[in-house]
C-alpha positions in Angstrom: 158.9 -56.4 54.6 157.1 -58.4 57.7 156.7 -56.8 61.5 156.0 -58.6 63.9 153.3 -56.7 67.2 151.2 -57.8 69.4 148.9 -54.7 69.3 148.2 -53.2 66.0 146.0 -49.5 66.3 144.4 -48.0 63.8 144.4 -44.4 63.2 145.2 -43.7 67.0 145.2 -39.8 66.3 141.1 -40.1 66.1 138.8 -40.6 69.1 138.3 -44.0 70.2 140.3 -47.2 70.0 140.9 -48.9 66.8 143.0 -52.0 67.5 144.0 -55.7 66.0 144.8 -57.8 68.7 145.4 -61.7 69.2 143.4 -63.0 72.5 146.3 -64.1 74.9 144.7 -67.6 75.5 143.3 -68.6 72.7 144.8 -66.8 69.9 141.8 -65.7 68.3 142.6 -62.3 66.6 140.1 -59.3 67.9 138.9 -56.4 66.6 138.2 -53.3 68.7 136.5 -49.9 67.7 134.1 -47.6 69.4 131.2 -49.2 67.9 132.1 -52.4 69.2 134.5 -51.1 72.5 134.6 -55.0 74.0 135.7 -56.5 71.0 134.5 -59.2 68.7 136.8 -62.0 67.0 137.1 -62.9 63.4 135.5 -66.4 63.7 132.0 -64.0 65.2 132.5 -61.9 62.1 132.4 -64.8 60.0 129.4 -66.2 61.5 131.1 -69.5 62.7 132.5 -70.6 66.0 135.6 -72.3 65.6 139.0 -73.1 67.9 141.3 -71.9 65.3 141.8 -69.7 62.8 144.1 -69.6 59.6 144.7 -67.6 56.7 146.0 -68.3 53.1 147.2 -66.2 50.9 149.9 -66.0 47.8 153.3 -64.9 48.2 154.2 -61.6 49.1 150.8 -60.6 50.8 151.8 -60.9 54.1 149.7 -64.3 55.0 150.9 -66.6 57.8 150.4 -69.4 54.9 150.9 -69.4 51.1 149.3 -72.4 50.7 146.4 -75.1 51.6 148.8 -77.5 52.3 150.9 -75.4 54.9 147.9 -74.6 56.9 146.6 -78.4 56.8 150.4 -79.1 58.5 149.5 -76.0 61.5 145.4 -77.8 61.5 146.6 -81.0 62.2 149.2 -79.6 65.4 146.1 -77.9 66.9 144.5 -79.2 69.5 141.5 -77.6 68.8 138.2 -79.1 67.3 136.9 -77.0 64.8 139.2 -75.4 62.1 138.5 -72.7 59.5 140.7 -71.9 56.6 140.0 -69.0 54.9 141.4 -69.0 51.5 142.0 -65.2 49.8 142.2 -65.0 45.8 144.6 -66.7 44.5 145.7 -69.9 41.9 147.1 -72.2 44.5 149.3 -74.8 42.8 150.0 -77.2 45.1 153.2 -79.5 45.3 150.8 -82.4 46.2 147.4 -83.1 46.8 146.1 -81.0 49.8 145.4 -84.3 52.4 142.4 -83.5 54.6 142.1 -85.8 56.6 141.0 -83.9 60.3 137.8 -84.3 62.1 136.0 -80.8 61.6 137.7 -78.4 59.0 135.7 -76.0 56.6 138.1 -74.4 53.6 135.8 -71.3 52.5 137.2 -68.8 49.7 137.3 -65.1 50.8 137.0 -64.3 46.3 137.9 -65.9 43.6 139.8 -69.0 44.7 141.2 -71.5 42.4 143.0 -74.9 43.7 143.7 -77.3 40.9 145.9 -80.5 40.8 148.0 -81.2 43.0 151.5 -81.4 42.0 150.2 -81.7 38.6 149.4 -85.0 38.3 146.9 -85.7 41.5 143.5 -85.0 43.1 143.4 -81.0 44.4 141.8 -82.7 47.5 141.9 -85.9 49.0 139.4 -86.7 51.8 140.8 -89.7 53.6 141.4 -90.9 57.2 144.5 -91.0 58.7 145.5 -91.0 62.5 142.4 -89.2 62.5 139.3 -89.7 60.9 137.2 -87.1 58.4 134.0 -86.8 59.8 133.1 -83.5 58.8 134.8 -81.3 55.9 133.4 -78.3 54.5 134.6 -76.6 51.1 133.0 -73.4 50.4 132.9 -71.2 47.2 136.2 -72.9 45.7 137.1 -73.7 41.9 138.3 -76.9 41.8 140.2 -78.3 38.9 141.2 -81.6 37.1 143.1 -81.9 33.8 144.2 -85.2 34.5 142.6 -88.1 32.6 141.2 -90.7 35.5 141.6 -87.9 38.1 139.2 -86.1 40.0 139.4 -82.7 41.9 138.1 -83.9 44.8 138.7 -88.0 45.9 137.5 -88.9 48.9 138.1 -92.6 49.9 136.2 -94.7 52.9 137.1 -98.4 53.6 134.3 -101.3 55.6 132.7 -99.3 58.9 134.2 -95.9 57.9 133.2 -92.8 59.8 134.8 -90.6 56.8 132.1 -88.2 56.8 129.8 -89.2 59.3 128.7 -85.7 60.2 128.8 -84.8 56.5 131.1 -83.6 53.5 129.9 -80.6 52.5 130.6 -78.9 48.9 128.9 -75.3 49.1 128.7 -73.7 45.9 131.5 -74.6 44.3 132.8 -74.2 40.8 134.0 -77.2 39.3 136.3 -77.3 36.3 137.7 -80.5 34.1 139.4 -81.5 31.1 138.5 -84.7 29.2 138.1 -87.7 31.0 139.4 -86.1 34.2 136.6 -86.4 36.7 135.2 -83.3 39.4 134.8 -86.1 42.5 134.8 -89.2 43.5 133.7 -90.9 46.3 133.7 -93.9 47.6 132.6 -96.3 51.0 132.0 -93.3 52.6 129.5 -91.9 54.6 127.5 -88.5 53.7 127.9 -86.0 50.7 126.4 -82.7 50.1 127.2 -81.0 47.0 124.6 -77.3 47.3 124.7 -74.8 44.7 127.4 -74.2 42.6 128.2 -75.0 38.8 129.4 -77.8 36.4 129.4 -75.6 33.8 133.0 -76.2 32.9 133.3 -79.7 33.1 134.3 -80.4 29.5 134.0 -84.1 28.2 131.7 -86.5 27.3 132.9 -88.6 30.6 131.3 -89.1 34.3 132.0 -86.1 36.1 130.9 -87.4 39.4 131.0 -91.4 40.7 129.6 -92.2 43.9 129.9 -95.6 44.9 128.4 -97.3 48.1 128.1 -94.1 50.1 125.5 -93.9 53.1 123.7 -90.7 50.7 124.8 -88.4 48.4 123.0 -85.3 47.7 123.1 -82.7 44.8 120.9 -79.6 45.5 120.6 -76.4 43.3 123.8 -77.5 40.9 123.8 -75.7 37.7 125.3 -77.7 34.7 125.5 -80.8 36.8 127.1 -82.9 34.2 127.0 -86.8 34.0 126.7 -88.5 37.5 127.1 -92.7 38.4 125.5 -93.1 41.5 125.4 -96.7 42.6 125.4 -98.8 45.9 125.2 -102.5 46.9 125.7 -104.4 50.3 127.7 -106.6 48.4 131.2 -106.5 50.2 132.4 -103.3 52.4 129.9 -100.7 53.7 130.4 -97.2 55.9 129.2 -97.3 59.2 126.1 -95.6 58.7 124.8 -98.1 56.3 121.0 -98.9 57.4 119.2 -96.7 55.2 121.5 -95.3 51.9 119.4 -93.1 50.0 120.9 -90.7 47.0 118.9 -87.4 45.8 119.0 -84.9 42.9 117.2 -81.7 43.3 116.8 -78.6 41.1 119.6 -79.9 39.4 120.7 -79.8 35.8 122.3 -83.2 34.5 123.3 -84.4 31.3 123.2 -88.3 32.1 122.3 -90.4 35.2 123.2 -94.1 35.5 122.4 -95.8 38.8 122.9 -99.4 39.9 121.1 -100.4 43.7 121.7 -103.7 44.7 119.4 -104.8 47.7 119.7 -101.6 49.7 119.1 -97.5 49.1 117.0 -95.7 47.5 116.9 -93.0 44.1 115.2 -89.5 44.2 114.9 -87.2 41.2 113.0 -84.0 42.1 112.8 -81.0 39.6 115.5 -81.6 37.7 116.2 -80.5 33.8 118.3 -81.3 31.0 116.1 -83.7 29.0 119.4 -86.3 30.5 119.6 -89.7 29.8 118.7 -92.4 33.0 119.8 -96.3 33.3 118.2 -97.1 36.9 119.2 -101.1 37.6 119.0 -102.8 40.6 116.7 -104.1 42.6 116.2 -100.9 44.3 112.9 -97.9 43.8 113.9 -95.1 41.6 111.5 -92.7 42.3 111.3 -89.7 39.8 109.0 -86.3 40.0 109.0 -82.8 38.1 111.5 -83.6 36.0 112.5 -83.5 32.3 114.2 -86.9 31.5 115.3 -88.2 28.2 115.6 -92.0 27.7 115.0 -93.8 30.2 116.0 -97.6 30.8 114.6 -99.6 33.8 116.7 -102.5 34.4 117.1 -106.4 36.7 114.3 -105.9 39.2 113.9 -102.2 39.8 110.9 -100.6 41.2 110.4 -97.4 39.1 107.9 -94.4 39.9 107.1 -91.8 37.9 104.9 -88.4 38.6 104.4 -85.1 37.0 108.0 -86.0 34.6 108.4 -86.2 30.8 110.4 -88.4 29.4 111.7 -88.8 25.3 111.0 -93.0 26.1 110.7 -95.7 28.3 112.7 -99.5 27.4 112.1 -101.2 30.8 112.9 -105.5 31.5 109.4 -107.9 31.8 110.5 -108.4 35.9 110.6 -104.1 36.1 107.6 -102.8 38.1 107.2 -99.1 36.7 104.6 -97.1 38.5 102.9 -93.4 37.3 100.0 -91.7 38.8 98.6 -90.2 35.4 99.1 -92.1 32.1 97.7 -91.5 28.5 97.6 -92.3 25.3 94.8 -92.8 22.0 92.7 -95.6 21.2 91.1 -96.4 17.6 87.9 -98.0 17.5 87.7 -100.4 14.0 84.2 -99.6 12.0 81.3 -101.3 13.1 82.9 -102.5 16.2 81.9 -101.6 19.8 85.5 -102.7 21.8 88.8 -101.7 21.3 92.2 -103.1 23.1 94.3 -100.6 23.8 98.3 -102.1 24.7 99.7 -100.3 27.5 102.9 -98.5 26.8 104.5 -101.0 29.6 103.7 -103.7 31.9 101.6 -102.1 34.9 102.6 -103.5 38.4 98.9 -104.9 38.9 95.4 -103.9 37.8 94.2 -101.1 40.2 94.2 -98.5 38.1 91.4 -96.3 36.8 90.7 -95.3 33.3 88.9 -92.4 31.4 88.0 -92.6 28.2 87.3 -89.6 25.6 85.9 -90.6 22.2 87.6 -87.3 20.1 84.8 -87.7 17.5 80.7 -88.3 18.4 78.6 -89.3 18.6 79.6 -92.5 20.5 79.8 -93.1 24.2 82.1 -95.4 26.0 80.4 -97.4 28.4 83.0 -99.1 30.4 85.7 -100.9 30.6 85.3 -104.6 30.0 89.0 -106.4 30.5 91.8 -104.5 32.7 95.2 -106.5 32.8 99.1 -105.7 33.5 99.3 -105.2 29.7 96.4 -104.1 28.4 92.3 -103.0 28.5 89.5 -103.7 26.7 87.2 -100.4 26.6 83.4 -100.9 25.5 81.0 -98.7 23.7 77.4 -98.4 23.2 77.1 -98.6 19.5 79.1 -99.4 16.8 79.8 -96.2 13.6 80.6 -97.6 10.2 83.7 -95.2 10.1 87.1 -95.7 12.5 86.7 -93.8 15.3 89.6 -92.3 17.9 89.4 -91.8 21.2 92.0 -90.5 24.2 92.4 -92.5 27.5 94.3 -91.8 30.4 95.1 -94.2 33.5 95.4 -93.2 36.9 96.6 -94.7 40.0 97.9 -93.6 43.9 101.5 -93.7 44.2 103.3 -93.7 47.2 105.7 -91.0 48.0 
């Protein structure tokens, strides 16, 4: 049965006041006990400083809301700036997707917090402007699900100029869950997405999980499991607002495929990433790739690709490619009674300033020097010729820009 009081105390038999108590002004609600005898509001307990307040529970637990969707309606009558949904544990079947479509709202899970599609059939979330504009969401510790083929969790949709997250979309560990083809998010002609820490482990399928399409940046930091991601941009058409310098960036992420397409602006970043994934960089953009473990890799149109410190199963790149990487090797065989060699490089080489090391594996012979460098080969000299084949390793090493 619900009460309603303006003053709830705790315990009042014991020494000292213990009270629950909404600020008359603003609403906040305050807590009060000796250790803290002025009082300190929930939004200063939660670390945060926001205008309002509201909390979401299930049925029957006493919560001013029961679901996302009735505390987006009380969000959007506020006239406050900064919003904070706290979520408590729960399966939150909503009749329809959850709009979110306010200026400054973070949704953060007080426990295990699951949101899936909405009304069965749509996106759990949809990010999109409405008579007011996005610029900043915030979803923090939620499991968000799709089951539906095409459908994503989370679809967040821009349109030319958009401010949609122009002070950032922010998914904060996160668990993502999907079914199929059914996709975890999509984004697109927006402006700038975080997804930090979290998992993908769930998202069964062969199909992309996550397509990102002409957003200012898009960054994945820390996800385990992060599944197969399209990441691609061109200035072709409609752009966000904050289009000068588009850039996406994996780090310390897991992935199980990569395809990226980057026509005439933005920029690719790979940084310690695992997963031995699959990459198809096209464009006319830089990929630029370090620490990782890479599978096959295909460099396509006109791309600029740079590699350093990664391993990679193979390499199939196009003649106008220019792939780059700081430390290259490989062995050489040196015919009997012969005193050069040709080695073919593995692939094209954007000029000829390179340096090369050569190590004959068996002696007595000594390489002198190399006699020809071009973009697809050397020529490596020695000082005498041996009746028998000799091997030798080589490496090639150049400055790459970072």
């Amino acid at each position: 049965m619900a009460f309603n009081t303006d003053v709830l105390n705790i315990n009042p038999a014991e020494t000292g006041v213990r009270q629950i108590l909404a600020e008359p002004i603003t609403g906040k609600l305050r807590f009060i006990d000796p250790n803290a005898p002025s009082g300190v509001n929930l939004d200063q307990v939660a670390g945060i400083s926001v205008d309002d307040v509201y909390i979401v529970a299930p049925g029957g637990v006493g919560a001013v809301y029961n679901t996302v969707t009735e505390a987006m309606v009380a969000v959007r009558a506020s006239s406050g700036t900064e919003h904070l949904i706290l979520v408590f544990p729960g399966t939150y079947s909503e009749a329809a997707t959850v709009l979110l479509d306010v200026p400054n709202v973070t949704i953060k899970a007080m426990g295990p917090v699951t949101v899936g599609n909405g009304g069965g059939v749509a996106p759990a979330f949809t990010i999109q402007e409405s008579t007011t504009i996005p610029t900043r969401v915030v979803l923090d510790g939620l499991r968000l699900s799709s089951t539906v083929a095409g459908v994503p969790a989370v679809d967040i949709i821009g349109n030319n100029d958009s401010t949609v997250g122009l002070d950032g979309l922010i998914f904060q560990d996160c668990q993502w869950v999907t079914t199929g083809t059914a996709m975890a998010l999509r984004a697109n002609l927006v402006n700038h997405l975080r997804m930090v820490g979290g998992s993908m482990r769930d998202c069964a399928g062969g199909s992309t999980k996550v397509m990102i399409t002409t957003c200012a940046s898009f960054t994945m930091n820390g996800v385990e499991d992060g599944s197969s991601v399209q990441a691609h941009y061109t200035d072709v058409g409609d752009e966000p607002i904050d289009s000068g310098s588009p850039f996406y960036k994996f780090t310390a992420s897991r992935l199980t495929a990569l395809l990226s397409t980057l026509t005439n602006k933005g920029t690719l970043d790979v940084v310690g990433c695992t997963g031995n994934f699959p990459v198809t960089f096209r464009g006319t953009q830089e990929g630029r790739f370090f620490g990782s473990y890479l599978g096959a890799v295909e460099a396509r149109d006109t791309s600029q690709v740079v590699f350093s410190g990664c391993s990679y199963i193979s390499l199939a790149n196009d003649a106008a490619v220019e792939v780059t990487e700081p430390i290259l090797t490989g062995t050489g065989t040196l015919a009997g009674g012969a005193t050069t060699s040709t080695v073919t490089l593995p692939y094209l080489q954007p000029d000829t300033n390179y340096v090369l090391t050569i190590d004959m594996i068996t002696a007595p012979l000594v390489a002198t020097g190399v006699l020809t460098k071009t973009l697809s080969n050397f020529i490596v000299t020695f000082a005498a010729s041996d009746l028998s084949i000799r091997g030798f390793d080589w490496s090639l090493t150049r400055v790459v820009k970072t």
